[in-house]
C-alpha positions in Angstrom: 0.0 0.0 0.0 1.2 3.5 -1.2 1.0 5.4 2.2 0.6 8.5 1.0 -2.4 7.2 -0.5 -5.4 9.3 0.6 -7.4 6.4 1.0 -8.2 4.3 4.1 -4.7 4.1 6.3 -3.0 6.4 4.1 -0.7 9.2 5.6 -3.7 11.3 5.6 -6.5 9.3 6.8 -5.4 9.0 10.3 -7.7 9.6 13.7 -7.2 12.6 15.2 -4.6 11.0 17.9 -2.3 10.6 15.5 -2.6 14.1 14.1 -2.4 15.8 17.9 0.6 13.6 18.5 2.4 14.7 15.2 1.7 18.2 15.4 3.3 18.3 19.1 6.5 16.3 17.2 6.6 19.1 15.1 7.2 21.5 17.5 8.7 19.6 19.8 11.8 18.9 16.7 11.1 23.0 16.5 12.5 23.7 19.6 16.2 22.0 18.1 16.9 24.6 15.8 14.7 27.5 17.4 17.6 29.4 18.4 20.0 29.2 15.9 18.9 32.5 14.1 18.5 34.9 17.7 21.7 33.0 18.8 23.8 36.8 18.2 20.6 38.1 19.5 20.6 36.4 22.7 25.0 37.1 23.1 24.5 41.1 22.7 20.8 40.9 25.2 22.8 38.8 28.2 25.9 40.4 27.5 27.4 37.0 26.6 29.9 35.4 24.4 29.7 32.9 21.8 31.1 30.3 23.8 28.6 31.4 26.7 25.2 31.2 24.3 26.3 28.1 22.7 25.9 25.9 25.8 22.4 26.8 24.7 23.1 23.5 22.8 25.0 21.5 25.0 22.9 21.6 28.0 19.9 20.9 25.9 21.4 17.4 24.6 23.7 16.4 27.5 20.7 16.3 29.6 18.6 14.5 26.7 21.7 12.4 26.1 21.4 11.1 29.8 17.4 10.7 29.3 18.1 8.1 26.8 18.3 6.0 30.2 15.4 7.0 31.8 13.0 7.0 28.9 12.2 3.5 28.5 12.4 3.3 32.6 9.7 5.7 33.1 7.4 5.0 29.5 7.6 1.0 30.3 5.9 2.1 33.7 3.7 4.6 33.4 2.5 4.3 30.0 3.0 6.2 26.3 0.1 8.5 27.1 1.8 9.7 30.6 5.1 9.8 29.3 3.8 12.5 26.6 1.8 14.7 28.8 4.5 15.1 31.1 7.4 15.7 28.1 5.0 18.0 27.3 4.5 20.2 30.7 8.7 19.8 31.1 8.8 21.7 27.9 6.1 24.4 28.7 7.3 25.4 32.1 11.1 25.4 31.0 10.7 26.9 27.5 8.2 29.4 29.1 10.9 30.0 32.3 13.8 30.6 29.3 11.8 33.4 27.8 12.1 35.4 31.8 15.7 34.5 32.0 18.1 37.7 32.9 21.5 35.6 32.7 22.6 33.3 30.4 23.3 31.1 33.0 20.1 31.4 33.8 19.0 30.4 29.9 21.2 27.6 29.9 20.0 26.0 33.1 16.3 26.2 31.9 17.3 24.4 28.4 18.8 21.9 29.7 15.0 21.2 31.7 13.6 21.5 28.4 15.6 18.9 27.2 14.6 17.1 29.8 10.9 17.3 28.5 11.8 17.2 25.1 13.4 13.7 25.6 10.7 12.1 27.2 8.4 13.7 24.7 10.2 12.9 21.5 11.6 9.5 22.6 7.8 8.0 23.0 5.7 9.9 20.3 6.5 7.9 17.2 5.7 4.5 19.1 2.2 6.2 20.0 1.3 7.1 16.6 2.4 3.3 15.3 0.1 1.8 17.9 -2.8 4.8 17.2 -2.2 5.0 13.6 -5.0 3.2 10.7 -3.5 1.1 8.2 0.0 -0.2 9.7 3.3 1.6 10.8 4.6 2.6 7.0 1.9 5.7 6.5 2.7 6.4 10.4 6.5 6.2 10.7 6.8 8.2 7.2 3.9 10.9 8.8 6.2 10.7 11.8 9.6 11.1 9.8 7.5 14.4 7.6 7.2 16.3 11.1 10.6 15.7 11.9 11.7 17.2 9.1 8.8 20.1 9.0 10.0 20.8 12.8 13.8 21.1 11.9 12.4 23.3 9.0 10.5 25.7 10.7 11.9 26.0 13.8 14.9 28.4 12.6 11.7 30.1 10.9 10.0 30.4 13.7 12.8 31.8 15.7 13.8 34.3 13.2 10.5 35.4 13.0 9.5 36.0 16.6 13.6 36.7 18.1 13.3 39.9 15.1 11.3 41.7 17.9 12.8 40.2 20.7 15.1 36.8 21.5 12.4 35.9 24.2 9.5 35.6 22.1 10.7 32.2 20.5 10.3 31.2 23.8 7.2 32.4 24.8 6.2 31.1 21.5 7.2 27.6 22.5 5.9 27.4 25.6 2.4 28.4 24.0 2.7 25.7 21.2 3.4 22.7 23.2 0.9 24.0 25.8 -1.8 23.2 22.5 -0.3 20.3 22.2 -0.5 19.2 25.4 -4.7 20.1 25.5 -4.8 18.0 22.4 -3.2 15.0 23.2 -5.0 15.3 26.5 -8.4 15.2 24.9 -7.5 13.1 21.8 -5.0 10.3 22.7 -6.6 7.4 24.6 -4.1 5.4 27.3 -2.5 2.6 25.2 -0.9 -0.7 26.6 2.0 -0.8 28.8 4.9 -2.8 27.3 5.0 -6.5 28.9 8.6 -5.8 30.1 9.9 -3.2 32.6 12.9 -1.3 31.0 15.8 -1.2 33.3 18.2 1.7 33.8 21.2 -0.6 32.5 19.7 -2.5 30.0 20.5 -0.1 26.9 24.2 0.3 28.4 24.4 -3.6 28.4 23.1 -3.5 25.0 26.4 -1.9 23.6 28.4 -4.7 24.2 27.4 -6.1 21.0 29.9 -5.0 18.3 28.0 -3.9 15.3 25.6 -1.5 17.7 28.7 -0.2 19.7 30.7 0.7 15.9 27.0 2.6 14.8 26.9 4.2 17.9 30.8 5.4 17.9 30.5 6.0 14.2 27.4 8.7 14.8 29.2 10.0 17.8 31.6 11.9 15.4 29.1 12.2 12.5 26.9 13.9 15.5 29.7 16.3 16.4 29.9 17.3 12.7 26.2 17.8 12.2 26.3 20.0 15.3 28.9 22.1 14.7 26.9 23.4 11.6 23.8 23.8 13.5 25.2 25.8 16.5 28.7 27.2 15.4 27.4 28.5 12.1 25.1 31.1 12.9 27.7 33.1 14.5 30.0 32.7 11.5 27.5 34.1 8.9 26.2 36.9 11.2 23.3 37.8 10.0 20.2 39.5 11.1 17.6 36.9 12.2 15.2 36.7 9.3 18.4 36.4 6.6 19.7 33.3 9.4 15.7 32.0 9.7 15.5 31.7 6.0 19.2 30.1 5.4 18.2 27.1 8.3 15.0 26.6 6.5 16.4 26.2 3.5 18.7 23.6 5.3 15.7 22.2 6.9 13.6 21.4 3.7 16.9 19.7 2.5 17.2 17.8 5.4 13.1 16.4 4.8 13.2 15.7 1.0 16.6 13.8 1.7 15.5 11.9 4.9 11.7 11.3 3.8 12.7 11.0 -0.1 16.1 10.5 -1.4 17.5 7.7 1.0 15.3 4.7 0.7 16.5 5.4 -2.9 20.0 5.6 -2.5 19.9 2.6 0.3 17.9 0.5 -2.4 20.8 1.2 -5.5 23.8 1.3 -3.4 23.9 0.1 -0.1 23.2 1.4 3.0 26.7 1.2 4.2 28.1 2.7 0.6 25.7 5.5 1.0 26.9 6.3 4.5 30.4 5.9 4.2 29.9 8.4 0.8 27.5 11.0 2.8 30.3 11.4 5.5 32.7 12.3 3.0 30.8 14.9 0.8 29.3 16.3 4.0 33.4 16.9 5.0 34.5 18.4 2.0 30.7 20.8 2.6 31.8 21.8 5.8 35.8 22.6 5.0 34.3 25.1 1.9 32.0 26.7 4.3 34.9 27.3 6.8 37.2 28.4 4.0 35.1 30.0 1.3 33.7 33.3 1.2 30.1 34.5 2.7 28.0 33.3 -0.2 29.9 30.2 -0.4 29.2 29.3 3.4 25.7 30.3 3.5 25.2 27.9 -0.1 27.4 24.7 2.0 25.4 25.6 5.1 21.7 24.9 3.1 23.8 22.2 1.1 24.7 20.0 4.1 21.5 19.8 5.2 21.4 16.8 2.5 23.8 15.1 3.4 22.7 15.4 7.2 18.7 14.3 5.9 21.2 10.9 4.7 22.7 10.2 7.0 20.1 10.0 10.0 17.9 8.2 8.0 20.9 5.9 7.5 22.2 5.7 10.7 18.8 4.8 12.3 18.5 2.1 10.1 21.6 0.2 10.7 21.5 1.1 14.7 18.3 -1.0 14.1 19.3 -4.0 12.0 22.6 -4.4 13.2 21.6 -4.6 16.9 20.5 -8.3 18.6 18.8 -6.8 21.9 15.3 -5.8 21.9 15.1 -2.7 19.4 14.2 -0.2 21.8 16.4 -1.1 24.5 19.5 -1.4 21.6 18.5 2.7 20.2 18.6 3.7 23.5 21.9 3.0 24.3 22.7 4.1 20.3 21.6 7.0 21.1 22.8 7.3 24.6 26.3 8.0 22.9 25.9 9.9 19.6 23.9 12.9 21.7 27.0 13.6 23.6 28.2 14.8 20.7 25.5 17.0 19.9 26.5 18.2 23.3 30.3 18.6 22.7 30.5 20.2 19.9 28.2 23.3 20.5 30.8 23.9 23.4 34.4 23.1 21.5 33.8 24.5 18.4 33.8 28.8 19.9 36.5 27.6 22.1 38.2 26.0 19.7 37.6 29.3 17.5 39.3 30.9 20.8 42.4 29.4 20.5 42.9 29.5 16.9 40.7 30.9 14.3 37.2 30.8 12.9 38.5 28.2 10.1 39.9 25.3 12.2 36.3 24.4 14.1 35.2 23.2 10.8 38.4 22.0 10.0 37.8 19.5 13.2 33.9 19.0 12.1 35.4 17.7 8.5 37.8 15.3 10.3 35.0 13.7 12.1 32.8 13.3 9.6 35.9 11.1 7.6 36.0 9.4 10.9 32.6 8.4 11.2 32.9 6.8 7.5 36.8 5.5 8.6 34.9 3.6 11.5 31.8 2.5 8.7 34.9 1.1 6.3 37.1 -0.4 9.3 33.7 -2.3 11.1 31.9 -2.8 8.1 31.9 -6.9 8.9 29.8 -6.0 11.6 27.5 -3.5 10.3 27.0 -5.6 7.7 24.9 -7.8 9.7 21.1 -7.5 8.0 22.7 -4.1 6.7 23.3 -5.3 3.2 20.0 -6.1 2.5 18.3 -3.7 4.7 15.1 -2.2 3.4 13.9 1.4 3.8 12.7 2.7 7.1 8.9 2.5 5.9 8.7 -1.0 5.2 8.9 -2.5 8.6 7.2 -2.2 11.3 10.0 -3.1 13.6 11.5 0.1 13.2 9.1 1.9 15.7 11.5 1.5 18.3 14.3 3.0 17.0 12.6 6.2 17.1 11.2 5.2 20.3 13.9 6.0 22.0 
């Protein structure tokens, strides 16, 4: 079945569950990229440095990073439904909380509570939809995969468009949108069953003792550090006003969806998942040494640009995390993703200081030199990814894939 047939248990036929529980995904990826355009904005209204702002980022996804543990803890005992509702309120109180902030200190403490939120939120939503969805998990995974991309999209958008009267708006904004969210899902999403088994605090640590899950999870670590550099270091490089930066992340955004949604399953099906990879990681290298090296139009064109080869690679790197992995699945993505977020953490922070100590070329010099790592660990452990790599079908077509999103 075509799921983006409009017919019964197509992508668009879905109860209104589903619909509540996507929208709240799209704002919930939103909040990701909501400050990259007001990030200047926010250094000249606290009186802070680059370095200062950017931990913006790292609390954010250190604290989600550590969540990977708790999620399937506290969703395998209270329930899919709960675990939402109270993402959800973590994400109002904190984003709302960030908008009143007088330090940046202050900011930075609050973020890392809304990561808090958005962890538990994000980390449950897509199993939800799968077990509300009509007609299977391939019209509700790729509904679920459309707001990921829509969020990352709009949420520089968003930001720009709200932070050009003030950086506290995109907060305040926030805040409001997930509290909708959180009256929808509240009135439209029915409890669903608890899983059978209890998720332990260990269990997705133990699960990275199996070698072709540990090299995905090691080989996203550095892609993650690359993908984040972009995301939080560039803004500050192209310095520009807030709409100008908006527009150039939404452009990167809507990249990011066609490739993710669109182009990979392609590529996967022609060439390999693990060709495709190993190729991504190098292209998106030599993007990010032109955008450290070239001139202003040439970084703002690699900065849209390597949203494609980011779209790629995540839809790539889920997939293998998933086949590769002989624990449960969602037990085996949490501890996958347990380590690649601590990148998303590190290199918000490294990057200005690294800046610091050198010069504004040689953080992306570092971001190209873990991207070739990433793909040196693909090529060196490719006997173990191979494992149900090679033949690995897209995202959409099984149902098993759930919980790889799921956590």
């Amino acid at each position: 079945m075509d799921p983006f047939d409009a017919g019964a248990g197509g992508i668009l036929r879905q109860p209104k569950a589903v619909w509540a529980t996507a929208g709240a995904s799209v704002v919930a990826f939103m909040g990701i990229g909501l400050v990259d355009p007001i990030l200047p904005s926010i250094a000249k209204g606290l009186d802070a440095s680059a370095g200062q702002v950017s931990l913006l980022f790292t609390s954010y996804f250190l604290i989600t990073a550590l969540a990977m543990l708790v999620t399937g803890f506290v969703s395998s005992r209270i329930g899919g439904r709960k675990t939402l509702l109270l993402g959800l309120a973590f994400v109002v109180v904190f984003a709302g909380l960030a908008g009143t902030s007088d330090t940046v200190g202050q900011l930075v403490g609050y973020r890392a509570g809304w990561g808090l939120g958005n962890a538990l939120f994000v980390s449950t939503a897509l199993a939800v939809i799968v077990g509300a969805a009509a007609g299977g998990s391939a019209a509700a995974i790729l509904l679920y995969e459309s707001a990921l991309g829509l969020g990352m999209a709009c949420g520089p958008l968003l930001g720009a468009l709200l932070g050009d009267a003030s950086w506290r708006y995109p907060f305040f904004g926030t805040a409001f949108l997930m509290a909708i969210g959180f009256l929808c899902i509240s009135v439209f999403l029915k409890e669903q069953p608890k899983p059978a088994r209890k998720t332990s605090l260990l269990d997705p640590i133990r699960a990275l003792g199996h070698g072709g899950l540990a090299s995905a999870a090691v080989s996203a670590f550095f892609y993650n550090y690359t993908f984040f550099t972009v995301l939080a270091f560039t803004p500050f490089v192209l310095d520009m006003t807030p709409y100008k930066s908006g527009a150039v992340f939404f452009a990167w955004g809507v990249l990011l969806a066609v490739f993710s949604v669109l182009v990979a399953p392609r590529m996967q099906r022609r060439f390999g998942s693990l060709k495709v990879l190993g190729g991504s990681l190098v292209l998106l290298a030599a993007d990010v040494l032109v955008l450290g090296y070239g001139n202003h139009t040439a970084a703002i064109v690699c900065t849209i640009l390597s949203g494609a080869f980011i779209g790629v690679n995540n839809t790539v790197y889920t997939e293998l995390a998933l086949g590769v992995s002989d624990a449960p699945r969602p037990v085996a993505s949490a501890g996958y993703n347990f380590v690649r977020w601590f990148a998303a953490a590190a290199a918000p922070y490294f990057a200005p200081k690294i800046e610091e100590w050198t010069d504004a070329h040689i953080p992306f010099v570092v971001a190209a030199v873990t991207a070739v790592l990433g793909a040196v660990v693909v090529v060196v452990r490719r006997r173990a990814l191979t494992h149900e790599a090679e033949e690995l079908e897209p995202l959409h077509a099984t149902e098993d894939s759930v919980a790889v999103f799921a956590d």
